[in-house]
FIKOLZA-1660 file (N, C-alpha, C; in steps of 0.1 Angstrom, whole numbers, plus 5000, padded with zeros to 4 digits):
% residues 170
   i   px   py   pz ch aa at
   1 1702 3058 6738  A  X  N
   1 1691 3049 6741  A  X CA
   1 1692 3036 6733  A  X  C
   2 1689 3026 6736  A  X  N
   2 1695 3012 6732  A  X CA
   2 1679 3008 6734  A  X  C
   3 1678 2997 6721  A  X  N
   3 1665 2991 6720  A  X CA
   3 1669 2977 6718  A  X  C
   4 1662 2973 6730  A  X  N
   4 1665 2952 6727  A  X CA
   4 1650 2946 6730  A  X  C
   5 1657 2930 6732  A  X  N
   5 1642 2925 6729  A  X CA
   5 1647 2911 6739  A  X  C
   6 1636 2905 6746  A  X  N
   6 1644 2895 6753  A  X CA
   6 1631 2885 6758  A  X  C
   7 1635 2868 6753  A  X  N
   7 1622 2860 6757  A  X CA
   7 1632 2849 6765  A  X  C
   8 1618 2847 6772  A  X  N
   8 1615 2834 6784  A  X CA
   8 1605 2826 6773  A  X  C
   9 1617 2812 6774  A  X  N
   9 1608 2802 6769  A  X CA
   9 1603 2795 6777  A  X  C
  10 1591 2789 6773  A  X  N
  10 1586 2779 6786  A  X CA
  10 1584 2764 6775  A  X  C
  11 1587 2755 6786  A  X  N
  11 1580 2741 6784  A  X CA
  11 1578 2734 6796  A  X  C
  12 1567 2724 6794  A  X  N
  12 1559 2718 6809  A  X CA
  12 1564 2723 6821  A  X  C
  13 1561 2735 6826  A  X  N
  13 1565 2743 6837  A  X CA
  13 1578 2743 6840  A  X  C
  14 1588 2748 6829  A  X  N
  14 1600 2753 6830  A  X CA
  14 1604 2760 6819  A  X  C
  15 1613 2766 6824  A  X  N
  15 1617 2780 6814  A  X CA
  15 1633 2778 6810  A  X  C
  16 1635 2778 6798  A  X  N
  16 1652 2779 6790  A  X CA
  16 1655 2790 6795  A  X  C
  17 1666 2790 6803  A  X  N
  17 1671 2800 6811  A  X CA
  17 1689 2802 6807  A  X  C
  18 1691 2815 6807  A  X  N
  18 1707 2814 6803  A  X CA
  18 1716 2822 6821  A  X  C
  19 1723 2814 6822  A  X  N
  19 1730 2819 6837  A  X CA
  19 1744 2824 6830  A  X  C
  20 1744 2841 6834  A  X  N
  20 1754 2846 6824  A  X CA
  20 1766 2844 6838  A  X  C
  21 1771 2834 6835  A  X  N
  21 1780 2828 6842  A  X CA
  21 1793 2829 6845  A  X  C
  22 1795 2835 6830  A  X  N
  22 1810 2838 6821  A  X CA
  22 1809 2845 6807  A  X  C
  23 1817 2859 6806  A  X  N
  23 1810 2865 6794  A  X CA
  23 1832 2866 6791  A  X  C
  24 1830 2860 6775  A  X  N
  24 1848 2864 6771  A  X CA
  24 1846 2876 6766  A  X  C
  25 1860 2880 6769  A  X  N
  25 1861 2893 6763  A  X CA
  25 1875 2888 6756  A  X  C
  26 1870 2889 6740  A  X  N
  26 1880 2884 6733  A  X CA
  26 1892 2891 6727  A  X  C
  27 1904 2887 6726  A  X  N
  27 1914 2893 6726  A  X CA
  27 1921 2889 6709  A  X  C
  28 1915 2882 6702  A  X  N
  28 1919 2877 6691  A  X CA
  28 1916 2865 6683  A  X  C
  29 1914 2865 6671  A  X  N
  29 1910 2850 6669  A  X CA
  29 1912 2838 6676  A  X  C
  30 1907 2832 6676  A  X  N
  30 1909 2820 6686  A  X CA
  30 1908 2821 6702  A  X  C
  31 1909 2835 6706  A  X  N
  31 1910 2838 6720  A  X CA
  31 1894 2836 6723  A  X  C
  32 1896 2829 6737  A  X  N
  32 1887 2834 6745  A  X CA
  32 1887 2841 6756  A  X  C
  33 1895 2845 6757  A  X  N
  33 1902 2854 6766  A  X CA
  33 1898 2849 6779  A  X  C
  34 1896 2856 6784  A  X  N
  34 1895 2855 6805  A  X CA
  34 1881 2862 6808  A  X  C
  35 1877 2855 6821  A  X  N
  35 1864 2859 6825  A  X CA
  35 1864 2875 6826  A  X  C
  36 1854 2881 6827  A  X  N
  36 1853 2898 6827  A  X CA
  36 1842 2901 6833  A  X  C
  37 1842 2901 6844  A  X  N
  37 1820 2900 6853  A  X CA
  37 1818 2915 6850  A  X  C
  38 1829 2928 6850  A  X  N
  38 1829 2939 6849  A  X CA
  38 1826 2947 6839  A  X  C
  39 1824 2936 6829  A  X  N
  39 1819 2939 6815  A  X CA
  39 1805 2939 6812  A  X  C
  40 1803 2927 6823  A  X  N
  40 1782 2924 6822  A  X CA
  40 1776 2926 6831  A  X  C
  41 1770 2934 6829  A  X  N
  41 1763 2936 6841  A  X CA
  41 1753 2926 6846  A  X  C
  42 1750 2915 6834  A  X  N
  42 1743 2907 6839  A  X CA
  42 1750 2892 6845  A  X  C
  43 1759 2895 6848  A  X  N
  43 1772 2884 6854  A  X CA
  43 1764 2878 6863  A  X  C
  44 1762 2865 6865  A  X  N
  44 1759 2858 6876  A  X CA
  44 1746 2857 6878  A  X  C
  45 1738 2863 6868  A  X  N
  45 1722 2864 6871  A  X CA
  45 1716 2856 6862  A  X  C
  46 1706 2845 6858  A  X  N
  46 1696 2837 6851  A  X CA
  46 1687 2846 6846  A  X  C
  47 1684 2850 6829  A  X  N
  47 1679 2857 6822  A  X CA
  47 1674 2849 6807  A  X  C
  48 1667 2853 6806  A  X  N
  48 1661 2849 6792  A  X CA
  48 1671 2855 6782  A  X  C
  49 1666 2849 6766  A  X  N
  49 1672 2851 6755  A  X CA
  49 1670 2862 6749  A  X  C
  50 1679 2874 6745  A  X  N
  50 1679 2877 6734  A  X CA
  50 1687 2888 6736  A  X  C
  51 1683 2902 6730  A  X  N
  51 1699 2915 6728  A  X CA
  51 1695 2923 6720  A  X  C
  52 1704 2933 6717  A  X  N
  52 1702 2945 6706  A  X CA
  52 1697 2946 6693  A  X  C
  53 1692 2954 6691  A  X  N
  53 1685 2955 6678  A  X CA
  53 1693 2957 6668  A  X  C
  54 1697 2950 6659  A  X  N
  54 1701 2956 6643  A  X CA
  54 1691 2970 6637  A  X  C
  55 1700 2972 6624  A  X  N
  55 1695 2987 6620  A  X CA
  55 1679 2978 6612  A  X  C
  56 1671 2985 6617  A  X  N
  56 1657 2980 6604  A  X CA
  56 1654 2970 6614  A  X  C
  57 1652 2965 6624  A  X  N
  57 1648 2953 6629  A  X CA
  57 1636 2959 6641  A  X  C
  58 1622 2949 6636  A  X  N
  58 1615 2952 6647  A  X CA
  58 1615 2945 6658  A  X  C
  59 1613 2949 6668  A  X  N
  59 1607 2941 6682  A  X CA
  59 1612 2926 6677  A  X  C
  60 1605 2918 6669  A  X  N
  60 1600 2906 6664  A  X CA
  60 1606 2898 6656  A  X  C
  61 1616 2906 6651  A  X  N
  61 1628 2901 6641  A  X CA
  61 1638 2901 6654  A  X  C
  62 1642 2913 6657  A  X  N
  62 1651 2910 6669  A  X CA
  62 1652 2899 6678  A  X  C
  63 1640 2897 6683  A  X  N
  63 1639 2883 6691  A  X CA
  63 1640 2870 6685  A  X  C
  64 1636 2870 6675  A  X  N
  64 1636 2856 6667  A  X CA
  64 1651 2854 6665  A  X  C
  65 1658 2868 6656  A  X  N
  65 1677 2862 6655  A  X CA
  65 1680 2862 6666  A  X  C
  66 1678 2868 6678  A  X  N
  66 1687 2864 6691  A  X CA
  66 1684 2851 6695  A  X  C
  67 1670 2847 6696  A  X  N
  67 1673 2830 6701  A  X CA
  67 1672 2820 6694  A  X  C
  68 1675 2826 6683  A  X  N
  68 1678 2815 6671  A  X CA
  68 1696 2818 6675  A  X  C
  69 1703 2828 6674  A  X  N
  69 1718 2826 6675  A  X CA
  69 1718 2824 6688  A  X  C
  70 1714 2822 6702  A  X  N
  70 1717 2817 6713  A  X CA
  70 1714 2803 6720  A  X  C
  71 1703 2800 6709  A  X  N
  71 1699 2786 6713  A  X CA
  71 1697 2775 6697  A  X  C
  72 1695 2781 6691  A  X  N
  72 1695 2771 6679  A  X CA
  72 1681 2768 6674  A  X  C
  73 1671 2775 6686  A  X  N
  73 1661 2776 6682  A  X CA
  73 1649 2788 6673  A  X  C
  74 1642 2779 6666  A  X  N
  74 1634 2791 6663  A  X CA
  74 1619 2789 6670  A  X  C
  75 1616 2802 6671  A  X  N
  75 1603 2804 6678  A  X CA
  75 1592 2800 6666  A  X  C
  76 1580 2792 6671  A  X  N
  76 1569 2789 6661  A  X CA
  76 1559 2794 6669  A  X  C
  77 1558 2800 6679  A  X  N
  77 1549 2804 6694  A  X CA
  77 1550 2812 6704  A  X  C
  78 1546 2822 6703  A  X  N
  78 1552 2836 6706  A  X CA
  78 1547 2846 6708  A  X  C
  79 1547 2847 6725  A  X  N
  79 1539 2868 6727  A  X CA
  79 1544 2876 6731  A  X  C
  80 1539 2890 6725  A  X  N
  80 1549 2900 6729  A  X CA
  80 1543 2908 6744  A  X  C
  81 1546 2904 6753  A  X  N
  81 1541 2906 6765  A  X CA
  81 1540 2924 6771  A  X  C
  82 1551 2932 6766  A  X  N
  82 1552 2948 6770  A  X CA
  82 1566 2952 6771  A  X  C
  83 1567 2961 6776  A  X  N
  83 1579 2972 6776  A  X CA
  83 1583 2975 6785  A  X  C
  84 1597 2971 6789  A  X  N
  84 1605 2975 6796  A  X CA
  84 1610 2987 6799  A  X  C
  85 1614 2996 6803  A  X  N
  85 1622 3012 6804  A  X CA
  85 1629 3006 6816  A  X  C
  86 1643 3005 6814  A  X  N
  86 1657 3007 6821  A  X CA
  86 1660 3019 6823  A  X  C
  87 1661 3024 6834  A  X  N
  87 1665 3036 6838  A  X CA
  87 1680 3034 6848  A  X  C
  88 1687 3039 6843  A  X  N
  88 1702 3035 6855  A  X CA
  88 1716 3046 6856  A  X  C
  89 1718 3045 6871  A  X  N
  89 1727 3057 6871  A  X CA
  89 1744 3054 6864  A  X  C
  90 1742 3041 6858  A  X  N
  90 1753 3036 6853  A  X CA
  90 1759 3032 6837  A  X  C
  91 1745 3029 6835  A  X  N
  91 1741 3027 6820  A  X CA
  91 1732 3034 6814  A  X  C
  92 1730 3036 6799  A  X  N
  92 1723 3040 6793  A  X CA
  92 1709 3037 6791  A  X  C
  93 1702 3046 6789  A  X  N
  93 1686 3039 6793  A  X CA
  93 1679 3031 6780  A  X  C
  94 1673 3020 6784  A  X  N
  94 1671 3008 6778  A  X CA
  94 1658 3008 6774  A  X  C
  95 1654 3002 6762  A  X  N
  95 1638 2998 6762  A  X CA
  95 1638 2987 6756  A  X  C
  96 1632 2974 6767  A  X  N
  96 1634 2961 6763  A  X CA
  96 1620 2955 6758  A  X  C
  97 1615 2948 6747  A  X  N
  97 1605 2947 6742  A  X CA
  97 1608 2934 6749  A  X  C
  98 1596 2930 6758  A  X  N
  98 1594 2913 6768  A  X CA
  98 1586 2911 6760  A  X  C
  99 1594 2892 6757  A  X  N
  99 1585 2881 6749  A  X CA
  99 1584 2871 6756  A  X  C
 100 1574 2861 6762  A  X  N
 100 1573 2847 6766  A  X CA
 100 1573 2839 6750  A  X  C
 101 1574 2824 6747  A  X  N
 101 1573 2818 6739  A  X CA
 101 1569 2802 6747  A  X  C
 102 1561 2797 6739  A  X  N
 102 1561 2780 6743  A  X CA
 102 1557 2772 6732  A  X  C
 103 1566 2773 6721  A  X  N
 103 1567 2769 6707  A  X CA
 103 1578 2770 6700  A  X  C
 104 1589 2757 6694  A  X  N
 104 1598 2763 6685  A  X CA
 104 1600 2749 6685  A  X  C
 105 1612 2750 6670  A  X  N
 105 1618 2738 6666  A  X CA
 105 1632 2737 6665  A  X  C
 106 1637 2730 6665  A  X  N
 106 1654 2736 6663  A  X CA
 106 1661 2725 6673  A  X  C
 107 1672 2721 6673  A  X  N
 107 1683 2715 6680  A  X CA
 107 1688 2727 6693  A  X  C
 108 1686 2723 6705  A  X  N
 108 1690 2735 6716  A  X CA
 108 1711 2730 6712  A  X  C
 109 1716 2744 6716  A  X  N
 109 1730 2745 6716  A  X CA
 109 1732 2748 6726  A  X  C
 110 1747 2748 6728  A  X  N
 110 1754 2763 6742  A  X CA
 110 1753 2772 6736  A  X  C
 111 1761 2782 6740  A  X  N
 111 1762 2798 6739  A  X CA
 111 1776 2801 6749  A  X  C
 112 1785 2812 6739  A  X  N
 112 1794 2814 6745  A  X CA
 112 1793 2824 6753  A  X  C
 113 1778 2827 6759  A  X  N
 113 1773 2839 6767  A  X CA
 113 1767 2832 6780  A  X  C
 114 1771 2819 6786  A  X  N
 114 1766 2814 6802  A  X CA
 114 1765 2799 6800  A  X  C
 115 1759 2799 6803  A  X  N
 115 1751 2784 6810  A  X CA
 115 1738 2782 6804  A  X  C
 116 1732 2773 6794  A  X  N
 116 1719 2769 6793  A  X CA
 116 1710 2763 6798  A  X  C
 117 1700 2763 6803  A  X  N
 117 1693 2749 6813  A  X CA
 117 1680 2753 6815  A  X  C
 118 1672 2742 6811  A  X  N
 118 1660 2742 6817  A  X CA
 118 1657 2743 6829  A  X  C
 119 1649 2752 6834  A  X  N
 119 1651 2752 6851  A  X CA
 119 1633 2756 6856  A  X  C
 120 1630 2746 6865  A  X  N
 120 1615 2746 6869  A  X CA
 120 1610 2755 6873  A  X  C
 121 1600 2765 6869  A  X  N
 121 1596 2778 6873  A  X CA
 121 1596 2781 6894  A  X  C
 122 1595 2770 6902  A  X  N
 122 1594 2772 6914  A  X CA
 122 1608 2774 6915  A  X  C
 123 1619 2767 6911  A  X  N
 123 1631 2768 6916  A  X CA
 123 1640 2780 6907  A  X  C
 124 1631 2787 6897  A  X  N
 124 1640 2796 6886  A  X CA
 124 1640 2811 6899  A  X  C
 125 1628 2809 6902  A  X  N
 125 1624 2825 6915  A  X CA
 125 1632 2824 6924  A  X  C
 126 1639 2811 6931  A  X  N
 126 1651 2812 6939  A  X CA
 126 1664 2815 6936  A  X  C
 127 1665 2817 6923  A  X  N
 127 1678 2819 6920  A  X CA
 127 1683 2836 6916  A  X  C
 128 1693 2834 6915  A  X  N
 128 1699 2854 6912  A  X CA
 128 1695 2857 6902  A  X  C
 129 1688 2868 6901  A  X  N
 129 1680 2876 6889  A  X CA
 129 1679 2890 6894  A  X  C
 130 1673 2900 6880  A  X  N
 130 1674 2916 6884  A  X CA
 130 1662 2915 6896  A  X  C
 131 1665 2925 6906  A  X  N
 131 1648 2927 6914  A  X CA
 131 1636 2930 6905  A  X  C
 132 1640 2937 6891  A  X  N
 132 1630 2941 6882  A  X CA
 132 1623 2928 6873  A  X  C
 133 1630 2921 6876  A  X  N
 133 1631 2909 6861  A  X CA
 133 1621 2903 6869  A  X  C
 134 1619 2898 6886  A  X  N
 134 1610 2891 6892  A  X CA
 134 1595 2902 6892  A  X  C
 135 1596 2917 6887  A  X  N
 135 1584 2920 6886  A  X CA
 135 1577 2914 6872  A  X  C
 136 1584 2916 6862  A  X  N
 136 1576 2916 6850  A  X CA
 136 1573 2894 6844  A  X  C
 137 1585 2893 6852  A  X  N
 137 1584 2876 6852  A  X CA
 137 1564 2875 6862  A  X  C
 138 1569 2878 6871  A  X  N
 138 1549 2881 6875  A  X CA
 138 1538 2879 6870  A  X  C
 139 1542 2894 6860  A  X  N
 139 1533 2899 6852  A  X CA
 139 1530 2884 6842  A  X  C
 140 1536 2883 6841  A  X  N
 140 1541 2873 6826  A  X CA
 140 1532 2856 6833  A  X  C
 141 1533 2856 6842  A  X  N
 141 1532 2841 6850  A  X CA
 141 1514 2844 6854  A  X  C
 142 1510 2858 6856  A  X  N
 142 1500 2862 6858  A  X CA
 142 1490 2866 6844  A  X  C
 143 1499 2862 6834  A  X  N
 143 1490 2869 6823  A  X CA
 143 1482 2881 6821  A  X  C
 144 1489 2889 6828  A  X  N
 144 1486 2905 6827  A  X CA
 144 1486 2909 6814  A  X  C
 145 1478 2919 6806  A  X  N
 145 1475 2921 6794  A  X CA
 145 1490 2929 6787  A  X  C
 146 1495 2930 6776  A  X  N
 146 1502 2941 6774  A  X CA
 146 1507 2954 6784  A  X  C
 147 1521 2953 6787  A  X  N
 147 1521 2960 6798  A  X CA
 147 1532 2973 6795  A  X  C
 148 1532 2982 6802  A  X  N
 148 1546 2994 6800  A  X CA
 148 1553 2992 6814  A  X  C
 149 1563 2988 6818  A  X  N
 149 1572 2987 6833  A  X CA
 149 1585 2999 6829  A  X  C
 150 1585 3007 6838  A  X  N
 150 1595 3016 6838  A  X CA
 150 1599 3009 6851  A  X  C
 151 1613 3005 6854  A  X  N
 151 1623 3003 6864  A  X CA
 151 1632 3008 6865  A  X  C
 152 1634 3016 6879  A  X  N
 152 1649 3024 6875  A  X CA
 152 1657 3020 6889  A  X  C
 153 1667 3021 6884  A  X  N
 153 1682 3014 6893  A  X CA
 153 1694 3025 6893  A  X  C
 154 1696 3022 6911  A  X  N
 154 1705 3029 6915  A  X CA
 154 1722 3021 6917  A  X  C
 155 1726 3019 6907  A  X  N
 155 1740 3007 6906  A  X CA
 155 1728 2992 6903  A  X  C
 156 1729 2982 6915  A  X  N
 156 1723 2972 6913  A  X CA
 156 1709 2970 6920  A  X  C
 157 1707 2984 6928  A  X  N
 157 1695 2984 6933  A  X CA
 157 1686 2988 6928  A  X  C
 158 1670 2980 6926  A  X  N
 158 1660 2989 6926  A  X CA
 158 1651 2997 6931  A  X  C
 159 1651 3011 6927  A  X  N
 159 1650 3022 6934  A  X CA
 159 1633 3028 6932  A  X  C
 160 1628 3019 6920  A  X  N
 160 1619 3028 6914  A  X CA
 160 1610 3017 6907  A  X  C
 161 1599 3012 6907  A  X  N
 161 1589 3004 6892  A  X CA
 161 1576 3011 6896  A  X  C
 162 1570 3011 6883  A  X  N
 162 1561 3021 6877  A  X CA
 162 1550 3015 6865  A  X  C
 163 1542 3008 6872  A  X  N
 163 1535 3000 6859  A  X CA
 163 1523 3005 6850  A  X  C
 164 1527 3008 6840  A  X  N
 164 1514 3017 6835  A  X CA
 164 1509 3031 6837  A  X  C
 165 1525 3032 6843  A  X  N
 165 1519 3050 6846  A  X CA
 165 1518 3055 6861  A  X  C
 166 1517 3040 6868  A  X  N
 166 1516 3042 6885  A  X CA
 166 1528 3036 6896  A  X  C
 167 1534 3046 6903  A  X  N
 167 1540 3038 6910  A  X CA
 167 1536 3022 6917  A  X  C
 168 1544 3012 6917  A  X  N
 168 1539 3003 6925  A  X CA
 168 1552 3001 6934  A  X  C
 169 1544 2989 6946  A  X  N
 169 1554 2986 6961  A  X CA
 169 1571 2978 6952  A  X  C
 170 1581 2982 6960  A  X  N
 170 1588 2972 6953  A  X CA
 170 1600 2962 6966  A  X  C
% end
């Protein structure tokens, strides 16, 4: 079971978005080795900031070091929107704590994990993302209260979302 944490930042109707574009799989100091899509599952899809939990780290610490080490920024503005449950016949099942943010200070960087870019919320929905990611992105855009999303996936398909206990259409 793997616990992460992962935010969508917003500014004047656009979201810092990471397009995991290219992930190295490094082979030695200095190496950046060669592209590896087979390594990420999230290869080629536009996702928010953030990743795995260290030992002792809550929800809230997790998120803050991941987009402080992926962007440079720190959060000054920040909610914890609900819970993710990854369910997949491929991977290990996930519980991702969703954060929105529209507050921080910091110098934006790259990341040796994609592409960084502001991208305008009408044009971020046309782009490649999980089918699950455009539910709880919704939720989030809808300001639905604290939420629980179980989504479960068959390879890259979604087969299954469940909000609060009820199935919904997907």
């Amino acid at each position: 079971m793997i616990n992460s944490s992962l935010c969508y930042i917003k500014r004047d109707g656009e979201f810092l978005l990471l397009n995991r574009a290219y992930r190295y799989k490094n082979h030695g100091p200095g190496d950046k080795g060669n592209v590896h899509p087979e390594i990420d599952p999230n290869y080629g899809k536009w996702i928010g900031f953030g990743g795995k939990f260290r030992e002792g780290e809550s929800p809230e610490d997790c998120v803050l070091r991941e987009v402080f080490e992926e962007t440079g920024l720190t959060l000054t503005s920040y909610r914890y929107r609900g819970i993710v449950t990854f369910v997949s016949d491929v991977c290990e099942t996930e519980y991702m704590h969703l954060f929105d943010a529209d507050g921080f200070t910091g110098e934006l960087h790259g990341t040796d994990e994609g592409i960084t870019a502001w991208i305008g919320s009408d044009v971020f929905r046309t782009l490649p993302q999980w089918e699950g990611d455009r539910i709880f992105l919704d939720l989030i855009s809808r300001d639905v209260p604290f939420f629980s999303l179980k989504l479960r996936y068959a390879g890259d398909s979604l087969e299954e979302a469940v909000l609060n206990g009820e199935k919904i259409d997907i």
